[in-house]
C-alpha positions as a Markdown table, in Angstrom:
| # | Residue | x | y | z |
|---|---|---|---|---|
| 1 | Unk | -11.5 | -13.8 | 3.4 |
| 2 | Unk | -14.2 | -11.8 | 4.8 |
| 3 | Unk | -11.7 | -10.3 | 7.7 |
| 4 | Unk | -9.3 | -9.1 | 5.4 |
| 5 | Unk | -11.7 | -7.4 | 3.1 |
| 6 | Unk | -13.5 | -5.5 | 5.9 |
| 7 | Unk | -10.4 | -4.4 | 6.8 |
| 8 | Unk | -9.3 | -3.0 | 3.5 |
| 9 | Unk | -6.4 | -5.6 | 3.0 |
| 10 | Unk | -7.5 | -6.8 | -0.7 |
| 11 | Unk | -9.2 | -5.8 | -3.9 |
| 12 | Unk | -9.1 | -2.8 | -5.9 |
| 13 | Unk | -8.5 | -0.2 | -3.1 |
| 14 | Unk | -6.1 | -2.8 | -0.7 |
| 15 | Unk | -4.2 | -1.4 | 1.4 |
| 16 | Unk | -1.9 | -1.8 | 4.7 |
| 17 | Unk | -3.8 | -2.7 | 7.7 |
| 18 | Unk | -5.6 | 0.2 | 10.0 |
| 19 | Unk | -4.2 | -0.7 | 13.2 |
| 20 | Unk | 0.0 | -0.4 | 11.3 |
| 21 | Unk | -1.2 | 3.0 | 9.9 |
| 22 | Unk | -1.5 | 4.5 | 13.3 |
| 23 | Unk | 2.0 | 3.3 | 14.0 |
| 24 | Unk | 3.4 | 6.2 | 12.3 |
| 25 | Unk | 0.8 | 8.7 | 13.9 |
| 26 | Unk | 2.1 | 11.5 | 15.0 |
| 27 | Unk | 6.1 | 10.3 | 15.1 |
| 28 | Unk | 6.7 | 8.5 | 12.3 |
| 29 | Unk | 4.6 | 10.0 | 9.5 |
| 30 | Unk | 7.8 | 12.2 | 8.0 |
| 31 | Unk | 10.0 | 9.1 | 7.6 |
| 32 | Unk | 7.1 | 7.2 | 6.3 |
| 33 | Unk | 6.4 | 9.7 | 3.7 |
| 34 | Unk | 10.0 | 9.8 | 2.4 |
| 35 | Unk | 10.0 | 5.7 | 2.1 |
| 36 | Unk | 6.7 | 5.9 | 0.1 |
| 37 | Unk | 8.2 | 8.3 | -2.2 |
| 38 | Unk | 11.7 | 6.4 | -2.6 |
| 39 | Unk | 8.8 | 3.5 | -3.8 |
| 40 | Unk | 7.0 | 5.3 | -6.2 |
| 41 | Unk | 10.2 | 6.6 | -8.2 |
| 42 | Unk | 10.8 | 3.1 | -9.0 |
| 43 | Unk | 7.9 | 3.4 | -11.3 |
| 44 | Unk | 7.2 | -0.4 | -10.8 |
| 45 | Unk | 5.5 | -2.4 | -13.9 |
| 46 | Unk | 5.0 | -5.4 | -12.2 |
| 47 | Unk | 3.8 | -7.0 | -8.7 |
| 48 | Unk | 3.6 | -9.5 | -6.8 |
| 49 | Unk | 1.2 | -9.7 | -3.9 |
| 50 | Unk | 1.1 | -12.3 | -1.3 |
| 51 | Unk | -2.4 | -11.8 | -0.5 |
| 52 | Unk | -4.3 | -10.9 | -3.5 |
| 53 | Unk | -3.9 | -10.3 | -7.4 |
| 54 | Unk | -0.8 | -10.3 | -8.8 |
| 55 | Unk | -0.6 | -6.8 | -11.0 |
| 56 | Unk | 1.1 | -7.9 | -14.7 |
| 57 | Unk | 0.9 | -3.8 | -15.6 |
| 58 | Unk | 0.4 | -0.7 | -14.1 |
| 59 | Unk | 1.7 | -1.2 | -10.9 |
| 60 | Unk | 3.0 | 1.9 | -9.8 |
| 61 | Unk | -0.4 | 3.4 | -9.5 |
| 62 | Unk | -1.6 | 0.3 | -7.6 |
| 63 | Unk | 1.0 | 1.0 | -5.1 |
| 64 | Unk | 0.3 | 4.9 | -5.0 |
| 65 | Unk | -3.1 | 4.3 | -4.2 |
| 66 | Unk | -2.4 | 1.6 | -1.6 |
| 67 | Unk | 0.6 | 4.3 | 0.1 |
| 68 | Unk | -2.2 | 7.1 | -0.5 |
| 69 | Unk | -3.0 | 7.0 | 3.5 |
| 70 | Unk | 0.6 | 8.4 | 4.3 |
């Protein structure tokens, strides 16, 4: 709900939460990078998400702009 949006979990511009982002600050940012990209050349149609919208199309930019934080 109203938690989760605040936060930046769901709609257009959802993301991972704040407080996991700073996990990989400064140490893990590299290796999270590298994963990221290993993602995005999938080049994903299709998506399921547990928490939101399910994306029929497109979903490779949904997920770029989601990782866009790393």
């Amino acid at each position: 709900g109203m938690l989760m949006r605040l936060n930046g979990l769901v709609g257009d511009k959802g993301s991972c939460p704040r407080e996991w982002r700073f996990t990989f600050w400064p140490f893990g940012k590299e290796k999270a990078r590298k994963g990221r990209d290993i993602i995005l050349s999938w080049r994903a149609e299709k998506m399921i998400v547990a928490h939101g919208t399910c994306v029929e199309g497109g979903a490779a930019a949904v997920i770029e702009r989601a990782l866009s934080w790393i």
